[in-house]
LUMKOL-386675 format. One record per residue (C-alpha): z, y, x. Coordinates in steps of 0.05 Angstrom, whole numbers, padded with zeros to 5 digits, always signed. Example, Ala and Ser with C-alpha at 12.3 -4.5 7.8 and 13.67 -1.06 7.14 Angstrom:
BEGIN
+00156-00090+00246+00143-00021+00273
end
This chain:
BEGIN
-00935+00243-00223-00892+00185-00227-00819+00210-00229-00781+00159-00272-00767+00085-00261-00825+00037-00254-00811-00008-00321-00884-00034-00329-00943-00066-00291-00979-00004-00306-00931+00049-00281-00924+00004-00224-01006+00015-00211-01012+00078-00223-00938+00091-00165-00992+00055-00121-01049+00092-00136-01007+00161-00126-00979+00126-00067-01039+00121-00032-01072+00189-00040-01006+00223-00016-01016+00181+00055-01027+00245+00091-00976+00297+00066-00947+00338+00111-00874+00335+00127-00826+00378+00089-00870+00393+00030-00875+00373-00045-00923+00326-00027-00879+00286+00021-00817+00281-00024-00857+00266-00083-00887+00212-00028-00810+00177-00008-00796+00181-00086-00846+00136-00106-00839+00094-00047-00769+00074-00061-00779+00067-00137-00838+00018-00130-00795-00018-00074-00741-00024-00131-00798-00055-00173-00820-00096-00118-00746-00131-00101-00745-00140-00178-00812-00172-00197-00842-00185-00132-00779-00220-00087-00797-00241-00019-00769-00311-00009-00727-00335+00032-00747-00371+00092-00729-00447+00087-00676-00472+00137-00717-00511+00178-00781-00474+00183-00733-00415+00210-00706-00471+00256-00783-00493+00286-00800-00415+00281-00748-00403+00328-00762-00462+00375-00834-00439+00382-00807-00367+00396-00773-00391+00455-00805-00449+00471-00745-00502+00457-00759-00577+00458-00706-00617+00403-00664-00642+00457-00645-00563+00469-00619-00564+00399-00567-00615+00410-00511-00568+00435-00518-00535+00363-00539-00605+00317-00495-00654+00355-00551-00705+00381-00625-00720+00398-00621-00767+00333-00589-00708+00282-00632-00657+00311-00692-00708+00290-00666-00728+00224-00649-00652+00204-00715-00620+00232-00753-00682+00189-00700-00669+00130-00670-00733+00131-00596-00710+00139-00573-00636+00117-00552-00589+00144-00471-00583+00160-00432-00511+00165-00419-00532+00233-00490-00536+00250-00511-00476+00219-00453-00436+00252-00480-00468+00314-00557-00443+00299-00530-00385+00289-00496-00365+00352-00547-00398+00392-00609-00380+00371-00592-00312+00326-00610-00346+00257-00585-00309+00207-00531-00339+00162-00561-00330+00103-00624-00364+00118-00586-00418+00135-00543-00418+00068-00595-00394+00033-00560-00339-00007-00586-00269+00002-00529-00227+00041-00484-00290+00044-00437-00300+00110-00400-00355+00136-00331-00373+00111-00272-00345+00148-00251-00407+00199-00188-00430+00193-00157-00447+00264-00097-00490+00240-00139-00537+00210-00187-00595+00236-00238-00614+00183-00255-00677+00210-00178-00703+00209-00171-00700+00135-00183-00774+00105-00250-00753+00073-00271-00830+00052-00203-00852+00022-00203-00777-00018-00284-00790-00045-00258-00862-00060-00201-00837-00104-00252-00777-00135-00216-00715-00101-00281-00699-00076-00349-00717-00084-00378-00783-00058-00446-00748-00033-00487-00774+00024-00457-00755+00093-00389-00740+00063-00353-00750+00132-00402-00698+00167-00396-00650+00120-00320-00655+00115-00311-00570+00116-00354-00555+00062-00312-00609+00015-00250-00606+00039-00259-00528+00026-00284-00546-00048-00227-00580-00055-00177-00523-00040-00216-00476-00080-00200-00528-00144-00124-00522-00116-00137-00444-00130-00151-00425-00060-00113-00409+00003-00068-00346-00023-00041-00396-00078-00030-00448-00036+00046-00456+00008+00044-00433+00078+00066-00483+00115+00012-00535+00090-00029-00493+00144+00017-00486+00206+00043-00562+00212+00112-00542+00201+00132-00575+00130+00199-00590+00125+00237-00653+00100+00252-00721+00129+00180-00718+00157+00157-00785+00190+00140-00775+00267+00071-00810+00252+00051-00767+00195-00018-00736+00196-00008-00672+00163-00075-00664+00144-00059-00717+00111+00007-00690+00073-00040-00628+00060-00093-00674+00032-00033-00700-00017-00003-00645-00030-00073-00598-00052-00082-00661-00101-00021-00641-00129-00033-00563-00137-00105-00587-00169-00077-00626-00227-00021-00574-00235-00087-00523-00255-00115-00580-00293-00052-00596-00331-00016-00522-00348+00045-00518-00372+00078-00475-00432+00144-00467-00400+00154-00426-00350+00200-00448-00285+00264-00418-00275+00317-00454-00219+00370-00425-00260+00360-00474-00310+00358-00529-00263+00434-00546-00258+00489-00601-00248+00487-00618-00320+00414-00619-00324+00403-00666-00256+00467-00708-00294+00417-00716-00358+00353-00737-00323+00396-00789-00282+00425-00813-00358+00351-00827-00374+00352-00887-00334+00397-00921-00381+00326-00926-00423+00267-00971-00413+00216-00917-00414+00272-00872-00366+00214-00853-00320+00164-00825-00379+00224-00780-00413+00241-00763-00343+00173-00732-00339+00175-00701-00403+00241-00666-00403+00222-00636-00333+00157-00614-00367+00203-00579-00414+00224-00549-00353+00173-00510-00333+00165-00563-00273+00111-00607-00271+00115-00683-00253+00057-00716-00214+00048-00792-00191+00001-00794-00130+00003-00846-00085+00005-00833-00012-00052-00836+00034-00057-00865+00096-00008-00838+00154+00033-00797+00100+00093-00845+00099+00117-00803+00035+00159-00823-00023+00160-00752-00056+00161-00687-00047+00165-00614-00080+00134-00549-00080+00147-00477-00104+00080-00448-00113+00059-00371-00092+00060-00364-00170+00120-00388-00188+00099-00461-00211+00149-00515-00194+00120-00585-00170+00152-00645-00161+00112-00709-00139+00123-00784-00128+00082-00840-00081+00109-00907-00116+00105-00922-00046+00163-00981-00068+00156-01001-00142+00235-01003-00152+00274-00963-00202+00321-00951-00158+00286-00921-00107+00247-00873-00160+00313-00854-00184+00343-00823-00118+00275-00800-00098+00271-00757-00160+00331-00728-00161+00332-00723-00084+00264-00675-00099+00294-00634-00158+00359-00619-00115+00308-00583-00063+00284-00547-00122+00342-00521-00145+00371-00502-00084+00329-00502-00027+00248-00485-00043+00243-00406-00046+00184-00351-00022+00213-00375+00051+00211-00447+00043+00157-00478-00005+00156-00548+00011+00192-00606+00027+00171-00674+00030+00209-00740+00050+00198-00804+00080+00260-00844+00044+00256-00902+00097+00287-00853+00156+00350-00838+00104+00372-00913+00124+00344-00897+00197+00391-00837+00213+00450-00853+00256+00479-00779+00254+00479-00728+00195+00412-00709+00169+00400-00629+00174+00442-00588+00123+00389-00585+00072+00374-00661+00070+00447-00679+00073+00461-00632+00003+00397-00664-00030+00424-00732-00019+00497-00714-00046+00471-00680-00108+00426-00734-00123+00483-00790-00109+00534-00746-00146+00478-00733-00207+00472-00810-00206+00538-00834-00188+00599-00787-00202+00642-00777-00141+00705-00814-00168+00661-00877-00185+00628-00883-00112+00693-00902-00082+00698-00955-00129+00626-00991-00091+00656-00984-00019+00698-01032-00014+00687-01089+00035+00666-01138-00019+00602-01128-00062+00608-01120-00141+00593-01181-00180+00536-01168-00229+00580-01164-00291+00619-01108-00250+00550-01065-00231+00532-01084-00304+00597-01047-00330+00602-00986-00293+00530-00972-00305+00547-00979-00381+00606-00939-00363+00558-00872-00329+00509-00888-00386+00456-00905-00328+00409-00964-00311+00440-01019-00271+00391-01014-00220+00427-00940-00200+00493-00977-00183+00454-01039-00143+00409-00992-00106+00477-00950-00084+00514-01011-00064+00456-01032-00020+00451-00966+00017+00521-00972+00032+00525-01035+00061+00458-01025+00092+00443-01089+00073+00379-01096+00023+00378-01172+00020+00436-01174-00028+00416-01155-00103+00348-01163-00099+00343-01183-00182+00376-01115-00208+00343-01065-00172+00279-01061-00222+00225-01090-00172+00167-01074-00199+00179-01040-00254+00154-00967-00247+00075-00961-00221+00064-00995-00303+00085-00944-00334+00041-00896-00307-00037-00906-00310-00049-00854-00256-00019-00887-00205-00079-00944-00212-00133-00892-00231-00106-00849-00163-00104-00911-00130-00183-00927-00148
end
């Protein structure tokens, strides 16, 4: 008798043997347990050494059709078209989730034929988002996500790759899901687009750790006063980056993508992790300079468990007839005042505009760059014709190689 776990070829022939003269026991007797015991320990064998394999995808699919008698044109509710259902029953295009959800419910194909994975399911849908919105050619271009054949039709399965590099849903902000990100958001953003942006900047947060922890404590007056000080240097924008890294909060350059209309924007991630990042939509020092400390002002005092992101679209700040929402309105004076201090501001709104030597003292003065005081008298006067040669045009996307390799 055979009582132990089948290990060999031989115990496994002689279960069989045992097996087959025990056929006939009787219910309820030595015989008949002796019978189920070797039955289940040569099926335990069996799965081991002797796996049954899985059906392939589209022989299940033709299986099915001959079952019920279904021409291809009855498959195009689940496929999408007479010339998909051709190309996927002759294996010219794969299958996509969508279409082997669709197999599924319609003609009772199990999923894990379809993904080929014993006891697999399908992912959990996600009803705020629309796979097929997210810019899938301009992210494979830029290497967010493979460049594989059929990218566009197989937009769920990538776009889900890409937020399991970003760490997956639970460590990703809310409100990236539910359309409601706050900011100066632009009425023609796509926010699968800002989500696109934003995931990019969670993934290279994972790629790039930091040592230092965040803490908004540490993120005060002073310390926004210091960062706005590095502009008086011609590497400002690198040291920025490196004293916020210091911070605990990491810096990212990515530019925007397509219907984002985003200059920056910052995130307090589910665990903890402070983000700030930057478009270079406009390669001006000036505008870099208010846009960064425009972001780190919502990180000190406005991202928190209940708010977790804010971008901004600078070009409505010079749109807005009326006072931007609270939280907008105290990012823009704590970035001016970090900049600019209060008592020197006055000194730029008067009716006529500084001469160059003037901007060129007072920003020796505040220990900042020129282009601080030029970009300020601009936005006053709303006028952005006058000044054009001290504002640092085209001086920032240089001095950071990502912006061309994110730009590839």
């Amino acid at each position: 008798m055979v009582n132990r776990l089948i290990k060999t070829e031989a115990d496994y022939e002689q279960a069989l043997s045992r097996i087959e003269a025990l056929m006939d026991a009787e219910p309820g007797t030595p015989e008949a347990d002796e019978l189920e015991l070797l039955a289940t320990l040569v099926e335990m064998y069996e799965d081991v050494h002797y796996p049954v394999n899985m059906p392939d995808p589209i022989d299940a699919i033709r299986f099915r059709m001959e079952q019920a008698g279904l021409r291809q044109q009855d498959l195009v509710p689940y496929i999408g078209s007479r010339s998909k259902v051709s190309e996927v029953l002759n294996r010219k295009r794969p299958l996509t989730l969508s279409m082997m959800r669709g197999l599924h419910r319609g003609l009772g194909i199990p999923a894990e034929v379809l993904l080929q994975e014993t006891g697999a399911e399908f992912p959990k849908s996600m009803p705020d988002i629309q796979w097929d919105r997210f810019p899938v050619t301009e992210m494979a271009k830029r290497g967010w996500i493979p460049g594989i054949k059929g990218f566009r039709e197989k937009a769920e399965e990538l776009i889900r790759y890409f937020i399991d590099q970003a760490g997956g849903l639970d460590a990703l902000p809310q409100p990236l899901l539910r359309q409601s990100v706050q900011g100066r958001v632009n009425a023609k953003t796509d926010s699968h687009a800002v989500f696109a942006w934003c995931l990019r900047l969670v993934v290279l947060a994972n790629e790039y750790p930091l040592e230092t922890s965040f803490s908004k404590e540490r993120l005060t007056k002073s310390v926004l006063r210091d960062i706005a000080r590095l502009s008086y240097f011609q590497d400002g924008p690198l040291l920025a980056k490196e004293y916020l890294n210091k911070q605990g909060i990491h810096f990212f350059v990515v530019p925007h993508l397509p219907k984002t209309y985003l200059d920056g924007g910052a995130m307090l991630l589910p665990n903890g992790r402070a983000i700030v990042g930057m478009t270079l939509r406009y390669d001006r020092e000036d505008n870099f300079w208010f846009c960064l400390l425009h972001e780190l002002a919502h990180l000190a005092r406005h991202l928190s468990p209940d708010c977790r992101i804010i971008i901004d679209d600078m070009d409505l700040r010079k749109q807005e007839k009326t006072s931007p929402d609270s939280i907008e309105k105290e990012a823009d004076a704590l970035a001016s005042d970090a900049l600019i201090p209060k008592k020197y501001q006055e000194e730029l709104s008067t009716d006529m505009v500084p001469s160059r030597a003037k901007i060129l003292s007072l920003a020796d003065k505040l220990k900042v760059s020129p282009v601080i005081v030029a970009g300020r008298v601009r936005f006053i006067r709303n006028n952005y014709s006058i000044l054009k040669n001290i504002v640092g045009q085209g001086h920032i996307r240089h001095l950071f190689p990502e912006y061309r390799q994110e730009s590839c």
